[in-house]
C-alpha positions as CSV (number, residue, x, y, z in Angstrom):
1,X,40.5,-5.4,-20.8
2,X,38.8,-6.3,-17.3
3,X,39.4,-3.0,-16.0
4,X,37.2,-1.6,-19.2
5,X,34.5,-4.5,-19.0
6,X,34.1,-3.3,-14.8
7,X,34.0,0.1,-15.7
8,X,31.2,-0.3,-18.2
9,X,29.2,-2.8,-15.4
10,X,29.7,0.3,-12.6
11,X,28.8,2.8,-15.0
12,X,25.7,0.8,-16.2
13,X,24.8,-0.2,-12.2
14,X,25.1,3.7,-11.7
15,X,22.9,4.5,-14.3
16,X,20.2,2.2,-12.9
17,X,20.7,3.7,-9.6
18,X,20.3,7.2,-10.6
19,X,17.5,5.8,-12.6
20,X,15.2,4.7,-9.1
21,X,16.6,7.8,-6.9
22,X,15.1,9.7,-9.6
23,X,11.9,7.9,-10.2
24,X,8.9,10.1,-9.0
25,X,6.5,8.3,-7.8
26,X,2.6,8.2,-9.3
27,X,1.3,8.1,-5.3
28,X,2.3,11.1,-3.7
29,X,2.8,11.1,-0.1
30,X,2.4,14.6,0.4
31,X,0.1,15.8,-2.4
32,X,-0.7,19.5,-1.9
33,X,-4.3,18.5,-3.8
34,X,-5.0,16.1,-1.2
35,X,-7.4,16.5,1.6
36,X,-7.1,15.3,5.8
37,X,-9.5,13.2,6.7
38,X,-10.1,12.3,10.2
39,X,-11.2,8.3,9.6
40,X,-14.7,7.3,11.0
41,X,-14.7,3.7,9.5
42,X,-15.9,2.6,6.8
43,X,-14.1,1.5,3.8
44,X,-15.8,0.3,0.5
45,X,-14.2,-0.9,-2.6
46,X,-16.7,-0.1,-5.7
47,X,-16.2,-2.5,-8.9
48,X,-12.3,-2.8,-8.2
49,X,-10.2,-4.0,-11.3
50,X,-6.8,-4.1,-10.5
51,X,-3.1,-5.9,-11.8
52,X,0.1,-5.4,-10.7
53,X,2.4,-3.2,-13.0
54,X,4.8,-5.8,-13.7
55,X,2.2,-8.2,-14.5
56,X,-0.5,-6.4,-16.7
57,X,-1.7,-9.6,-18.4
58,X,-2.8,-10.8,-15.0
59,X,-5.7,-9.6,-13.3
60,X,-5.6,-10.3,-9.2
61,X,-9.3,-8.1,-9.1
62,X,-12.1,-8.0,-11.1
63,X,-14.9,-5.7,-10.4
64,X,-14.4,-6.9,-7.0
65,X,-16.8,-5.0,-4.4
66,X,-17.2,-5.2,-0.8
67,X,-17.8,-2.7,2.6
68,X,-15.8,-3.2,5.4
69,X,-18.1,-1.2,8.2
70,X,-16.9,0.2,11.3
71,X,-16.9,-2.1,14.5
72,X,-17.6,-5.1,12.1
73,X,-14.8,-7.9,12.0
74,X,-14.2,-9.3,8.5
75,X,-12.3,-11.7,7.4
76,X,-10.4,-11.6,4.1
77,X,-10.8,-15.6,3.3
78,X,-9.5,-17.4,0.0
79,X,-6.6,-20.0,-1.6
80,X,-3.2,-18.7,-2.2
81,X,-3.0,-15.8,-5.3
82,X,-7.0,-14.6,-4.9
83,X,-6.2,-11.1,-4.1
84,X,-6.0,-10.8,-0.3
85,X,-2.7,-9.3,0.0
86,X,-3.9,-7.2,-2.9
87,X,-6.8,-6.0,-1.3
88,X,-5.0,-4.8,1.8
89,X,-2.3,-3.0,-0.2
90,X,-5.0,-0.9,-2.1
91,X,-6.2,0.0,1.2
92,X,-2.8,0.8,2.4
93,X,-2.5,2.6,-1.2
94,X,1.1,0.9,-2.1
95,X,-1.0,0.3,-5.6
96,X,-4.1,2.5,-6.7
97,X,-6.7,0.2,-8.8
98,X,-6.8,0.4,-12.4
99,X,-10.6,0.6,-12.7
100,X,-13.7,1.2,-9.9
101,X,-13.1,3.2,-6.7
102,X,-11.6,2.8,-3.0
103,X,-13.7,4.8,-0.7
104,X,-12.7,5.9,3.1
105,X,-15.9,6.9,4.9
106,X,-17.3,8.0,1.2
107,X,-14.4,9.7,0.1
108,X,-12.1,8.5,-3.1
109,X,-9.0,7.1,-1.2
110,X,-7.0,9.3,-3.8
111,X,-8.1,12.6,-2.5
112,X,-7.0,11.9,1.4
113,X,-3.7,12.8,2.3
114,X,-1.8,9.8,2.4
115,X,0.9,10.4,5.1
116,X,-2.2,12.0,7.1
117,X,-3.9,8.9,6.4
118,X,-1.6,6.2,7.1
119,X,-0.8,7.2,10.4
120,X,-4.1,6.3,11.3
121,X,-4.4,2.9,10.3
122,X,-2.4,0.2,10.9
123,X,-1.7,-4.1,9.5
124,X,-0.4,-6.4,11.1
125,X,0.1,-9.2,8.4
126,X,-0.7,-13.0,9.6
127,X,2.8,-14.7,9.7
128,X,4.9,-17.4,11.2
129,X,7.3,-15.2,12.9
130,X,7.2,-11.4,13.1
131,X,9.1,-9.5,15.4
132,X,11.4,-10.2,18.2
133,X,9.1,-8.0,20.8
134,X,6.0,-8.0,21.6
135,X,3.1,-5.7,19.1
136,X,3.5,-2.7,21.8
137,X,7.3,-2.5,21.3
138,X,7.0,-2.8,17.3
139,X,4.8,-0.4,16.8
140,X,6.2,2.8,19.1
141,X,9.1,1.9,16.4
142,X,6.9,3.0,13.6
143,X,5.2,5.6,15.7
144,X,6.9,6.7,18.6
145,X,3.9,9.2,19.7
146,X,1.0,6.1,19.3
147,X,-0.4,5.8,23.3
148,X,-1.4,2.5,24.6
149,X,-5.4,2.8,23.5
C-alpha cells in the first residue's frame, strides 16, 4: 500500500509541476506588440490601484500618484507594508496595477518592451547583507556587457 500512496503523491507533485512549466505568463517579456524605448527619465504613476494576486481583499495602492523626474533623488519613505516594495516592483513590472497607469517618459509601461526595458534600469534593494563582492562585480553578473559609467 505505500508504494500506491507515493505513487499517487509523485504523480500529483508532477501534475503541479507540469502545471507552472506550462503557465504562460500575463507579462510578456518579449511581446511582439511592444515598442523600444530608449529611457530619458521620467517615470509617473497616475491614480495607481493595485493588490497582489494572492491577496485580492487587500489593497497595498490606492489611487496612489506620484512623478519621479529625471536627475531628482526621491525617496520612497513609509512604515513596514505601505507599498514601497510594491511600488518598485510595478516599476520593474514583476506586477502590472489593477487600475490607473505607470508611465516611462509619457508612455504606458505596458507598451515598452520589457526585456528592452529592463536592461536599462537597475535596483539595488536596501538590505543588511547583499552580496559577497562589491556592486561592480554583482552587476557584470547580470549584465556582462554594462561598462563602468
Amino acid at each position: 500500500m505505500n508504494n500506491y500512496k507515493a505513487m499517487v503523491e509523485a504523480k500529483v507533485s508532477g501534475k503541479h509541476l507540469f502545471d507552472v512549466i506550462d503557465r504562460q505568463p500575463k507579462i510578456q517579456l518579449d511581446d511582439p506588440k511592444a515598442e523600444k524605448h530608449v529611457l530619458d527619465g521620467l517615470l509617473e504613476f497616475k491614480n495607481v490601484d493595485f493588490f497582489y494576486p494572492t491577496r485580492p481583499d487587500q489593497k497595498v495602492l490606492d489611487n496612489f500618484s506620484a512623478k519621479f523626474e529625471k536627475g531628482k533623488t526621491t525617496a520612497i519613505v513609509g512604515p513596514s507594508g505601505s507599498g514601497k516594495s510594491t511600488i518598485i516592483q510595478l516599476i520593474e513590472r514583476f506586477y502590472d496595477s489593477n487600475e490607473g497607469h505607470v508611465l516611462v517618459d509619457g508612455k504606458d509601461i505596458k507598451s515598452i518592451n520589457l526585456r528592452d526595458y529592463r536592461r536599462q534600469i537597475g535596483y539595488v534593494p536596501q538590505e543588511p547583507v547583499l552580496m559577497n563582492e562589491d556592486v561592480r562585480y554583482n552587476i557584470k553578473l547580470g549584465c556582462p556587457n554594462a561598462t563602468d559609467d
